[in-house]
C-alpha positions as CSV (number, residue, x, y, z in Angstrom):
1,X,0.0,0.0,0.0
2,X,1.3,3.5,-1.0
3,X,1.8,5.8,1.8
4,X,2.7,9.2,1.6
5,X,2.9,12.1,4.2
6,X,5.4,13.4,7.2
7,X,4.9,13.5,10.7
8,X,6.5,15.9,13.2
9,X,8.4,15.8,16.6
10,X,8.2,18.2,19.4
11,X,11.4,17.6,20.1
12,X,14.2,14.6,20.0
13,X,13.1,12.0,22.2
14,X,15.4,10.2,24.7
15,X,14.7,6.4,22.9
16,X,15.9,7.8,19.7
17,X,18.5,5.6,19.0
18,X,16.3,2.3,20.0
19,X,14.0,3.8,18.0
20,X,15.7,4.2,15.0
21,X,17.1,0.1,15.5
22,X,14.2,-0.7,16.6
23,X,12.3,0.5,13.3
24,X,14.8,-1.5,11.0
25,X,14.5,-4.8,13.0
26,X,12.8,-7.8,11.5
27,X,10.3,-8.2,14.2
28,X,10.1,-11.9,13.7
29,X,8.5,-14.7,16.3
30,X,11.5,-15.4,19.0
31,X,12.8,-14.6,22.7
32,X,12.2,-10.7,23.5
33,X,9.1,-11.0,21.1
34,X,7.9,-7.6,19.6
35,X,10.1,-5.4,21.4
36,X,13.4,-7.5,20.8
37,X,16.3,-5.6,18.5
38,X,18.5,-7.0,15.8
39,X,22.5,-6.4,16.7
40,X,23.3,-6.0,12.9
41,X,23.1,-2.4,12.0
42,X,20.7,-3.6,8.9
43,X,18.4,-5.0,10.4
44,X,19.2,-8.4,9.6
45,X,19.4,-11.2,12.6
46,X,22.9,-12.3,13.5
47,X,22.3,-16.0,12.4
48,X,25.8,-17.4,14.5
49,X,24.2,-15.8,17.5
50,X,21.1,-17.7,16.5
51,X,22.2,-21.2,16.4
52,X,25.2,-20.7,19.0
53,X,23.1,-22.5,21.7
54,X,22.6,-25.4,19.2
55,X,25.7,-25.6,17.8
56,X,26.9,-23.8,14.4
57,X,24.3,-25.2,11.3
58,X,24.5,-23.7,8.0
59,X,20.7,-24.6,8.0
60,X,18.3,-24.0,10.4
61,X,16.1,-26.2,11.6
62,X,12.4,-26.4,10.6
63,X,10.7,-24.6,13.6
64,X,13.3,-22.0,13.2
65,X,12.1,-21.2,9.7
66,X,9.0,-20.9,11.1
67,X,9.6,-18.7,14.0
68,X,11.7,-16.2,11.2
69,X,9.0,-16.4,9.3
70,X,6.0,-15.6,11.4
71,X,5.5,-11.9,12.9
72,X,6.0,-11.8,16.7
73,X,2.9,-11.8,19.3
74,X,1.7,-7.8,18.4
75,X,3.2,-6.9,15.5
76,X,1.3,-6.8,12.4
77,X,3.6,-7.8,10.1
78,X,7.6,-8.5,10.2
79,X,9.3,-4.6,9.7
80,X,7.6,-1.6,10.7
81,X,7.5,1.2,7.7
82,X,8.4,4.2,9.8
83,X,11.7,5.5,10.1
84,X,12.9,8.1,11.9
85,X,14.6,11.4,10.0
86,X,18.8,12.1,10.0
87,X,17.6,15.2,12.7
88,X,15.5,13.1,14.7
89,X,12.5,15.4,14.6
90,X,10.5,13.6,11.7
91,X,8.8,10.2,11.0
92,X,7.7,8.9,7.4
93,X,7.7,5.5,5.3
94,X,10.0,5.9,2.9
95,X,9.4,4.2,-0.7
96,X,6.2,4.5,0.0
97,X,5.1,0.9,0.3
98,X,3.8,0.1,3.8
99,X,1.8,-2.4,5.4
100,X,0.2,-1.8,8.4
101,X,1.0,2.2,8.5
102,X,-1.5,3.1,11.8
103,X,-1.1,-0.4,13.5
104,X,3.0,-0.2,13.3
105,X,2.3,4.4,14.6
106,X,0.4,2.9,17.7
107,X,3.5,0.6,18.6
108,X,5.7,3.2,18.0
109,X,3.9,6.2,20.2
110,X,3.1,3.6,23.0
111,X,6.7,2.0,22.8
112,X,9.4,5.3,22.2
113,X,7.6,8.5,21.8
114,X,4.9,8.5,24.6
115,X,7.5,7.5,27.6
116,X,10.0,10.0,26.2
117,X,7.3,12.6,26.7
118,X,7.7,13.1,23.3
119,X,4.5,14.3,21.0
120,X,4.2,13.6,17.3
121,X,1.9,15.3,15.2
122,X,1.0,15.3,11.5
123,X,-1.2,13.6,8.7
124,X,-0.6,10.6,6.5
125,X,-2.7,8.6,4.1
126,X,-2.2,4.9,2.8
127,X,-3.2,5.0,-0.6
128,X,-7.0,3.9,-1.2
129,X,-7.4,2.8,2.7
130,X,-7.8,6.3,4.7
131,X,-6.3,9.6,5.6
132,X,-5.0,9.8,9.4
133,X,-4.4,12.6,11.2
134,X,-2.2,12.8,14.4
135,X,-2.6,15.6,17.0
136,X,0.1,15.7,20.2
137,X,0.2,11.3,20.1
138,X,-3.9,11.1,19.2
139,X,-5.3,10.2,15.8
140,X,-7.5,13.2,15.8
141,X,-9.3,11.9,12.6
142,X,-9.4,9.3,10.4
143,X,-11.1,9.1,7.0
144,X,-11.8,5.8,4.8
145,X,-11.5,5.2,1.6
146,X,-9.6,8.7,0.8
């Protein structure tokens, strides 16, 4: 889904930096669940670290597969589209294709901005869906099929 639009900081929040991993982490079914972070700076697990406990396997095991390839409890899907600007004072979805735009936004005020006493603000639409618009951490509207 095509999402477009910006939204706005009050201020840098102190979680930025786990924010900022935290948004490129594939947010896959394992220990530490939704809120767990990936140590590689792309996102990308660290697969020695993985199978260290089991041994080194050039192959994972079935259930493993499953687990990487299953979202974790709460998360929508496996990466959440926001990213955080180069200043810290911005959010968007760059390229555009999102899935789960306002499920991944609630995640992100309840788990960074909100307990940094942070307040984001601004409007956002995923192509064809709605139109959302944030006001100081609350969606203030939200139109359908815009």
């Amino acid at each position: 889904m095509l999402t477009r639009g910006c939204l706005f900081l009050d201020r840098r929040i102190a979680l930025e930096d786990g924010l900022r991993a935290w948004c490129l982490t594939r947010h896959w079914r394992r220990a530490g669940g939704l809120w767990a972070v990936d140590p590689d700076d792309e996102g990308r697990p660290d697969f020695r670290r993985l199978y260290a406990a089991q041994g080194w396997r050039p192959l994972p095991l079935p259930q493993e597969i499953e687990d990487y390839s299953a979202p974790a409890a709460g998360a929508p899907s496996l990466y959440c589209p926001w990213r955080l600007s180069g200043d810290g004072l911005a959010m968007d979805c760059p390229g555009g294709d999102a899935e789960y735009p306002l499920e991944w936004l609630v995640l992100v005020l309840e788990g960074f901005v909100i307990p940094s006493g942070g307040r984001l603000s601004g409007e956002f639409s995923a192509e064809g869906l709605y139109t959302a618009a944030l006001v100081d951490n609350e969606i203030r509207s939200l139109r359908m099929g815009v």
